[in-house]
GUZA-849039 format. One line per field, with one value per residue (C-alpha): residue number from 1; residue in one letter; x, y, z. Coordinates in steps of 0.02 Angstrom, whole numbers, plus 50000, padded with zeros to 5 digits. Example, Ala and Ser with C-alpha at 12.3 -4.5 7.8 and 13.67 -1.06 7.14 Angstrom:
BEGIN
k: [1;2] $
r: [A;S] $
xx: [50615;50684] $
yy: [49775;49947] $
zz: [50390;50357] $
***
This chain:
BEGIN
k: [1;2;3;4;5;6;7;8;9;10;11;12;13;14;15;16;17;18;19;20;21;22;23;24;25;26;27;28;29;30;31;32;33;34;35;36;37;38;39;40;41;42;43;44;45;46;47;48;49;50;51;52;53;54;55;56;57;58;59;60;61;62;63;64;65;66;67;68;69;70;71;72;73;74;75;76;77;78;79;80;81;82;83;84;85;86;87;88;89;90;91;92;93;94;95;96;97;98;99;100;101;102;103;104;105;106;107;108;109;110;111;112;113;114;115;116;117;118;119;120;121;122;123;124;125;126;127;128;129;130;131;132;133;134;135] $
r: [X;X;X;X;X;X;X;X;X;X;X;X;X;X;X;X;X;X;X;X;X;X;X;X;X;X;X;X;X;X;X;X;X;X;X;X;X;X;X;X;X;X;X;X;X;X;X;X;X;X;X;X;X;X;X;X;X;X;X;X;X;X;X;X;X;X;X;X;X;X;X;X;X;X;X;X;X;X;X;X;X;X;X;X;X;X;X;X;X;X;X;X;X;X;X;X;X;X;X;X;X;X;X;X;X;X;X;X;X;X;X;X;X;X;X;X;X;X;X;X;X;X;X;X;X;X;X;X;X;X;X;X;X;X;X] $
xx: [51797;51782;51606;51547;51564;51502;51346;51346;51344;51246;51112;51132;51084;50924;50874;50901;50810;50651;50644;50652;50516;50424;50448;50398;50215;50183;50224;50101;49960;49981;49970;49839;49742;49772;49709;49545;49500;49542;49421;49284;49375;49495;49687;49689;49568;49431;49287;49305;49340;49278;49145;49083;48964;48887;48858;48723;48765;48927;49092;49165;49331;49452;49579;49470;49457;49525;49485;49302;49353;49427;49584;49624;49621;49517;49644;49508;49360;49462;49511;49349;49271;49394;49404;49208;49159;49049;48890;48947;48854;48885;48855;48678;48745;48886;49050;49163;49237;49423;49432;49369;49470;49657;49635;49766;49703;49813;49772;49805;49909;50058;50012;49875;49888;49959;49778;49728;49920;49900;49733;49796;49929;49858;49732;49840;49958;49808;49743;49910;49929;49737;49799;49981;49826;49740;49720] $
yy: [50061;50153;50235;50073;49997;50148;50140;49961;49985;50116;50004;49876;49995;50051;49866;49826;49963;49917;49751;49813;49930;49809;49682;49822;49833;49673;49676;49822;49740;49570;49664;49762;49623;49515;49673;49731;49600;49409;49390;49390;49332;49226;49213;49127;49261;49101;49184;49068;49197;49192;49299;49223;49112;49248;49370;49383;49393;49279;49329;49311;49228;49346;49235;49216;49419;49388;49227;49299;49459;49342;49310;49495;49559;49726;49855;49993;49905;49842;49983;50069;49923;49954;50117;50129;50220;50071;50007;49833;49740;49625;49610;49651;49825;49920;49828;49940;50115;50062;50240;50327;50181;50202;50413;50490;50566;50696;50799;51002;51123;51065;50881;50949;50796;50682;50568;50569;50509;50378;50315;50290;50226;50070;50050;49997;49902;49797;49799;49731;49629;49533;49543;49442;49311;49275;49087] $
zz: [49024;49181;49128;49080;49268;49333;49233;49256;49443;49438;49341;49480;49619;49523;49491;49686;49731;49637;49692;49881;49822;49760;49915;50027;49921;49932;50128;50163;50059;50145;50309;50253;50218;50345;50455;50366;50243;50310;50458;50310;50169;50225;50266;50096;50011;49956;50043;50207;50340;50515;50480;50327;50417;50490;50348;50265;50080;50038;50052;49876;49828;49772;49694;49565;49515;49363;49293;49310;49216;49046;49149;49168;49341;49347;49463;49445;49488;49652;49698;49689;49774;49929;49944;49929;49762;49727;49809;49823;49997;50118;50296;50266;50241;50127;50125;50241;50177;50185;50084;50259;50343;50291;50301;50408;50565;50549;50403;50415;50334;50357;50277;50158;50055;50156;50213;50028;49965;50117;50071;49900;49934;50056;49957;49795;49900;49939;49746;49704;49840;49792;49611;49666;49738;49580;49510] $
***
């Protein structure tokens, strides 16, 4: 009896624990993208940001990633897309490097992988935060 609460509670801890995890995710990719992404996209991610107007190729609507992808929202392609392995436009120009962006400024020996764990990281907090968007 006494193994079974332990592993019960045990169980509990883990669960709480994710979901904290997971709230934290979704907190950085929000911020993230109200930072970097909503002054051209939009607070609401529909392609109405602030800077839309004055762009020169439209600012798409990212709720609708997936339901233009047969209702399956393509993670690699958006992450490649913000971190900058792709040769998507806008602005006249390439879409920001958020890759080159989100890179630690403190790289060196002592935190040899440190930027590229951080870029990573922010960048699929953002992936799933756009993914959490989707219509």
């Amino acid at each position: 009896m006494r193994n079974t609460t332990i592993i019960a509670a045990c169980m509990a801890l883990g669960l709480g624990a994710t979901s904290s995890a997971v709230a934290q995710d979704g907190d950085v990719g929000a911020e993230l993208y109200a930072d970097y992404c909503a002054a051209c996209h939009g607070a609401s991610a529909l392609g109405d940001g602030d800077m839309a107007n004055v762009m020169t190729i439209p600012s798409p609507n990212l709720t609708l990633l997936a339901k233009a992808n047969d209702g399956e929202f393509p993670m690699l392609k958006v992450i490649h897309i913000i971190d900058g392995r792709t040769g998507i436009r806008a602005h006249g120009g390439p879409m920001p490097v958020f890759g080159r962006v989100f890179a630690s400024s403190e790289p060196g020996p002592a935190n040899p992988y440190g930027s590229v764990l951080e870029v990573r990281g922010r960048t699929l907090s953002l992936a799933l935060y756009l993914e959490s968007l989707q219509k």
